[in-house]
C-alpha positions as CSV (number, residue, x, y, z in Angstrom):
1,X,3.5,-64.2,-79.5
2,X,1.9,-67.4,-77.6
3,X,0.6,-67.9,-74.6
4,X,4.0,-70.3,-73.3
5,X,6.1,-67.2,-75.1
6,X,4.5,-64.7,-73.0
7,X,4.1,-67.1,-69.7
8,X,8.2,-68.0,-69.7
9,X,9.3,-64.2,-70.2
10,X,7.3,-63.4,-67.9
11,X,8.9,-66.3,-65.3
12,X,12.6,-65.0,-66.1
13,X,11.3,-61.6,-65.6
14,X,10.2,-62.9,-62.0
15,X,13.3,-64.6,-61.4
16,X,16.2,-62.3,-62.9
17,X,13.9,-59.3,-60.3
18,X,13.0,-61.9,-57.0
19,X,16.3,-64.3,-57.3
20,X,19.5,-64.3,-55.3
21,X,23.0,-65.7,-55.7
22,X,23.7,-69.4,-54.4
23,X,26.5,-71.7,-54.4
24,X,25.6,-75.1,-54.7
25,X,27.6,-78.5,-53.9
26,X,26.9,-82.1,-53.2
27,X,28.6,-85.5,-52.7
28,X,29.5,-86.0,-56.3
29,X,30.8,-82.8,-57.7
30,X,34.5,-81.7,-56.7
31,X,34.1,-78.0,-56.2
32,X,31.0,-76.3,-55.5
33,X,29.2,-74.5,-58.3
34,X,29.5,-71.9,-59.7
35,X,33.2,-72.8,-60.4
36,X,35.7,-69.6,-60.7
37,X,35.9,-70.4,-63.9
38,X,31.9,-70.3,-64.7
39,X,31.9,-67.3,-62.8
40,X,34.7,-65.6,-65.1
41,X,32.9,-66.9,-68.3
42,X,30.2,-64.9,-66.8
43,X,27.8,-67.6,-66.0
44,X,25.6,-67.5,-62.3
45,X,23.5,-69.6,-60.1
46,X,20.3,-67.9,-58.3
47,X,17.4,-69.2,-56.4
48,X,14.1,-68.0,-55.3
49,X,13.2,-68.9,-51.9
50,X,9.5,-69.9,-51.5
51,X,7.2,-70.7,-48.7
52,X,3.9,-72.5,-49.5
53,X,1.1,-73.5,-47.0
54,X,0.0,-77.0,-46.8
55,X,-3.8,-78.1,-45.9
56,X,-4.3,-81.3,-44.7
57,X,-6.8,-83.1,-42.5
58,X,-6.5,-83.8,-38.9
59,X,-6.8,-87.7,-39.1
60,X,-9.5,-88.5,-36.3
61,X,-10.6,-85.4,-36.1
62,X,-13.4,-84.7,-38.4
63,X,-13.5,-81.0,-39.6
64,X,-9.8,-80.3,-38.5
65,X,-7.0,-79.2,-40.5
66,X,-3.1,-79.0,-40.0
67,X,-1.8,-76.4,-41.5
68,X,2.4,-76.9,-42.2
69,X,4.6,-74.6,-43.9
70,X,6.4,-76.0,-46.8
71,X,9.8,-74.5,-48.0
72,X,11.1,-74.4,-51.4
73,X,13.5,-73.0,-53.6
74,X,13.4,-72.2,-57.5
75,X,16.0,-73.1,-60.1
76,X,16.0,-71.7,-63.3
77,X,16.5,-74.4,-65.7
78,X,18.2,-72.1,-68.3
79,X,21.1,-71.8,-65.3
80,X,21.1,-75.2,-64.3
81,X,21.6,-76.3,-67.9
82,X,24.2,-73.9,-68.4
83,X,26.3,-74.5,-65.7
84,X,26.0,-78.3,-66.5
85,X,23.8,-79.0,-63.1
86,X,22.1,-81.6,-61.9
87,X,20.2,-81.2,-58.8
88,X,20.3,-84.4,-56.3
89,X,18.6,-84.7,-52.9
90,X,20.7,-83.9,-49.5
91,X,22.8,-81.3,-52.0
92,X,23.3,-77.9,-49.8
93,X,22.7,-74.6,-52.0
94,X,24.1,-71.6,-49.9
95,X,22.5,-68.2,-50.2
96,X,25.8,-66.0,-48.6
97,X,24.1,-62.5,-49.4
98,X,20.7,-63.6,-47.4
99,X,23.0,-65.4,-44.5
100,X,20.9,-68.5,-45.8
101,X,21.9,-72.4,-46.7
102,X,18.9,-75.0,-47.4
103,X,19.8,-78.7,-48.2
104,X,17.4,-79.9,-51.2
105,X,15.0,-82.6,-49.8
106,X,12.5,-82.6,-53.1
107,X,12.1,-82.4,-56.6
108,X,8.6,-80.6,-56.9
109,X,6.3,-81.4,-59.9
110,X,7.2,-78.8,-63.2
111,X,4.4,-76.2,-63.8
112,X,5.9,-75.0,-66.9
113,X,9.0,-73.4,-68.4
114,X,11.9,-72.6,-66.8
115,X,11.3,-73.2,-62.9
116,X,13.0,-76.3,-61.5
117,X,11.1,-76.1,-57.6
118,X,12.7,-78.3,-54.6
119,X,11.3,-78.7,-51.4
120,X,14.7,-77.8,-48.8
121,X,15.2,-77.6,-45.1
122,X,16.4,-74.6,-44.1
123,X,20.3,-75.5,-42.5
């Protein structure tokens, strides 16, 4: 087994133990997804919700930093692609079991397999 083999079992392992269920809609699709149907055929949509810190200099002030917190959320591509998603900016993903709805702001550069990351505001 290779390195990516071991590196993207061990992302799904991360994501099928960290992940929760979201709904997800935007301004082109006509029903939110997962559809009923999707959800029958046994098919699901979960995100990771992720905080990162940014550094950044304090322009003008030498030896100052600004620190902001950045939030994010992680797809798995493996879901997206089988529910026939594709992810657009200003879309709202609704988290109803953590009370939590973020609208995708985003795409984030891929590190890898399987994670799709988006930066969001938190609605």
């Amino acid at each position: 087994m290779g390195i990516a083999e071991i590196k993207s079992q061990a992302r799904q392992a991360l994501h099928d133990r960290a992940a929760f269920s979201a709904i997800y809609s935007d301004e082109v699709i006509d029903e939110p997804v997962p559809t009923s149907e999707q959800t029958l055929a046994g098919l699901a949509l979960t995100v990771r919700w992720m905080n990162k810190i940014s550094v950044q200099a304090a322009e003008g002030q030498q030896g100052s930093m600004i620190l902001e917190g950045v939030d994010r959320v992680c797809f798995n591509q493996p879901q997206l692609t089988a529910l026939g998603l594709t992810l657009l900016r200003n879309a709202v993903v609704e988290c109803p079991d953590q009370g939590a709805t973020f609208r995708l702001d985003q795409r984030e550069p891929d590190d890898g397999p399987l994670n799709v990351y988006w930066s969001v505001t938190v609605e």
